[in-house]
Structure formats: C-alpha cells, structure tokens
C-alpha positions in Angstrom: -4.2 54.9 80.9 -1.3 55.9 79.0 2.4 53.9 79.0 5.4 55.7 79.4 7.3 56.4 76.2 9.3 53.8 74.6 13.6 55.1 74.9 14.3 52.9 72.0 11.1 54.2 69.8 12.3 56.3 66.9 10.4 59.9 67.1 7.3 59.7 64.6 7.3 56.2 64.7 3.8 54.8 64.9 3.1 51.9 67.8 2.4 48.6 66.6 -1.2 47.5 65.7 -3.1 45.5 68.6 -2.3 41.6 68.1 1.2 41.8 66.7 4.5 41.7 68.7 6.5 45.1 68.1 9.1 45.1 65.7 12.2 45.7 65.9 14.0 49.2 66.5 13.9 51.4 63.4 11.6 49.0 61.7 8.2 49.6 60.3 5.7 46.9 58.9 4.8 47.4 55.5 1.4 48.4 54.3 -1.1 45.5 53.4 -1.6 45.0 50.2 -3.6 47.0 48.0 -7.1 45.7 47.4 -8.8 44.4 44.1 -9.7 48.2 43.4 -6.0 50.0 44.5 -4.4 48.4 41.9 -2.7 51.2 39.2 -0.8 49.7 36.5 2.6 51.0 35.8 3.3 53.3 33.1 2.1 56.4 31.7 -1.6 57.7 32.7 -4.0 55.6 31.2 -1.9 52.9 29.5 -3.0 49.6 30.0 -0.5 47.0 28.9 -1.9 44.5 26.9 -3.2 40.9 28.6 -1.1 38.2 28.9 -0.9 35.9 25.8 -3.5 32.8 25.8 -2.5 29.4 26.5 -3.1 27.1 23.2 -3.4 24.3 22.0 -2.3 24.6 18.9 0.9 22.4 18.8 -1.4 19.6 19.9 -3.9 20.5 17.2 -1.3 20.4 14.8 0.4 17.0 15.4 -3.6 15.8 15.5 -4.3 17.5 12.3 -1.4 15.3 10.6 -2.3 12.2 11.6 -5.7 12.8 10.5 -4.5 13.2 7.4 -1.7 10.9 7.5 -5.1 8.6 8.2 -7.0 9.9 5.3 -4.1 9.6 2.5 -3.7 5.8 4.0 -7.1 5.3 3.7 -7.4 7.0 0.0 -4.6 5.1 -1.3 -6.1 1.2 -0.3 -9.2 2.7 -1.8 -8.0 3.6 -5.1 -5.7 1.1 -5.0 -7.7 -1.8 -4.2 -7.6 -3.6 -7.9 -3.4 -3.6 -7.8 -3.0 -4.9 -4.3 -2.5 -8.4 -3.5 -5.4 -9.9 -1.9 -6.5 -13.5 -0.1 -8.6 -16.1 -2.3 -11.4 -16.2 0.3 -11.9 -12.4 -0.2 -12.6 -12.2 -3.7 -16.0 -10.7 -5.3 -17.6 -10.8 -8.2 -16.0 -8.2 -10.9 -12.3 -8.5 -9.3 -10.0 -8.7 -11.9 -6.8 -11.0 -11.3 -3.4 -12.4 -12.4 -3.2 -16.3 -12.8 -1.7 -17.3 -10.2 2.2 -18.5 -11.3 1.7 -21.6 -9.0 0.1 -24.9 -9.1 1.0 -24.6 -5.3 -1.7 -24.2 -2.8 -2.9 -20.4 -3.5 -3.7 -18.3 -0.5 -3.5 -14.7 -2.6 -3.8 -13.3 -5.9 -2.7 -10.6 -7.3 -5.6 -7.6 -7.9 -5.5 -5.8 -11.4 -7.7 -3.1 -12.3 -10.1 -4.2 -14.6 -9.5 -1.4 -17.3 -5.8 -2.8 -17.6 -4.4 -6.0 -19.1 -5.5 -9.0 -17.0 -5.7 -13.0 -16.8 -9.4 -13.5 -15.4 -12.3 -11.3 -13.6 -14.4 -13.1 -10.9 -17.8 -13.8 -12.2 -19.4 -15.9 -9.6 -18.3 -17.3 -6.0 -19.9 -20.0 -5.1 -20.1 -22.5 -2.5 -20.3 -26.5 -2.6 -23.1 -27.9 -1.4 -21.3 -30.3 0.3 -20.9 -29.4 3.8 -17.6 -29.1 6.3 -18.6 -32.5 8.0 -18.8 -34.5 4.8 -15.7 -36.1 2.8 -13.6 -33.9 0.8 -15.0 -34.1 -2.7 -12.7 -35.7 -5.5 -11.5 -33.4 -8.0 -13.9 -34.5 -10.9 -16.9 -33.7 -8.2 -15.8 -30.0 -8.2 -15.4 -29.9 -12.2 -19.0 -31.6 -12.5 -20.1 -28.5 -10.1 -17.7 -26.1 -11.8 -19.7 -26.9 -15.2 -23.2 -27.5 -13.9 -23.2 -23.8 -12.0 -20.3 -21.7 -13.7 -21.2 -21.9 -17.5 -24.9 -20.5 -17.0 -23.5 -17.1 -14.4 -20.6 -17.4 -17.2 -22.5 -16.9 -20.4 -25.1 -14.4 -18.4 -22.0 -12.5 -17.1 -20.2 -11.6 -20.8 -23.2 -12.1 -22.9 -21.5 -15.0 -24.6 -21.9 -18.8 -25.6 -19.4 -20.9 -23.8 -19.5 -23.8 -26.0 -18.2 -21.8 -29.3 -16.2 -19.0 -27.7 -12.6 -18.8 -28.5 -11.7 -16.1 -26.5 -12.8 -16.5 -23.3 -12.9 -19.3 -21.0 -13.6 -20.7 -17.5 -10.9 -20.9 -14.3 -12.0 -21.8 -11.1 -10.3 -22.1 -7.6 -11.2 -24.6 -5.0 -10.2 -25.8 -1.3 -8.0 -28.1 -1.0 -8.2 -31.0 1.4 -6.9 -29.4 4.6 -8.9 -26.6 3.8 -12.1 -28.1 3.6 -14.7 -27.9 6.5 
C-alpha cells in the first residue's frame, strides 16, 4: 500500500527512516557517524598527523628527585659531620673526641671534635656503676674509687701508656648526678 504524497515534502527528499518522527520541512537528518574503519584524516593523501603528546609525570618526578637529594645531602652532611656536632652525654662512644665542657653545671651535651683536630679528651671507656637504679645514690668519693679501679687499666690499654708517670695525658670522667640516677 502506498501513501499519498506528502504537499510539504521537498522533491528528492528521502522519507524518514522507520522509528523516528519526520522532521521538519526542508530538513534532513545527518548521516551517522562514520565507523571505526571510515575514518580519513584530514590533510594531504597519506599524511598522518602525529599522535597526541603523552601525559607525564615528569614534574612530579622532578620535585621527587630533589627531595631525594635534598634527603641524601642532609643525611651526608650529619655523617661527615658527626665529630663537630654537639651531642648528649648519654650518647657518647668510645673514640669520640670532645671539648671540656665550660661548666661545672649539670652537663647534658658536649661538644664533638674530630679527632684529627685539636681537642680536650677522646672517650676511652663508658662504663656503668654497678650500683643499680633502686639503690642510694653513690657519694662522690664512691664514683672516684670506681673511676680509678676500672678507668686506669682501659686507660693505659687504650694509649699504650703508664698512668702513674705520664705527664701528658690524664683521666676525666662524667657521672650522673642525683636526680639522674636510677
């Protein structure tokens, strides 16, 4: 069965497909869209304009890359710099060399030196009282009589020297004091 010509269709106009309303007078739907394999690039025949630039990272990887090293030259620097840095009495080893401490104060810190450099004393021993944290403070006389009894022997095996005749060197110690204790 056939309709009966449209008066408002424009001559060589195409009906509308089945499903979708009829558009408007003088109109014309546009074609679909071309497939995966329709596509032709603009341009001359056979150019093919380059591909997008790549998304990177790099501004990230850059402000990484300085604080690693920002890291590293912190790290470096404490390292090398470890005998000229102030540092707390509880942390000392044997071999750090020091500064006498300007105060008869209670001393919490000393001042590091490297060892190859003018300094007041180098740690040869740290020991610990045998008296424990729950027993009385010992007087000051019990921590020379412990000074002398332990220190002189890692003393004269430490520079090779007699502590009884030597002139040059001698023997410093630190102790708690009586809050500090236990």
């Amino acid at each position: 069965m056939t309709q009966p010509p449209d008066p408002n269709e424009m001559p060589g106009s195409s009906p509308p497909p089945a499903g979708l309303p009829p558009a408007p007078m003088g109109y014309q739907a546009p074609p679909p869209p071309p497939g995966p394999m329709d596509y032709t690039p603009p341009g001359p025949m056979g150019y093919t304009p380059p591909p997008p630039p790549k998304r990177s990272n790099r501004t990230g990887l850059i402000i990484l890359g300085v604080i690693g090293l920002i890291v590293v030259i912190a790290v470096g620097y404490v390292a090398l710099n470890r005998d000229s840095l102030t540092g707390a009495v509880d942390a000392l080893q044997v071999g750090d060399c020091i500064d006498e401490p300007e105060s008869d104060a209670t001393i919490t810190e000393v001042q590091h030196q490297p060892c190859n450099r003018p300094h007041d004393g180098e740690v040869f021993a740290v020991l610990t009282h045998p008296a424990g944290a729950d027993e009385p403070y010992p007087i000051i006389s019990g921590f020379d009589d412990y000074a002398r009894d332990n220190c002189v022997p890692l003393w004269e095996t430490y520079t090779s020297r007699t502590w009884a005749t030597d002139v040059e060197l001698d023997i410093g110690y630190l102790h708690p004091t009586l809050t500090g204790w236990g």
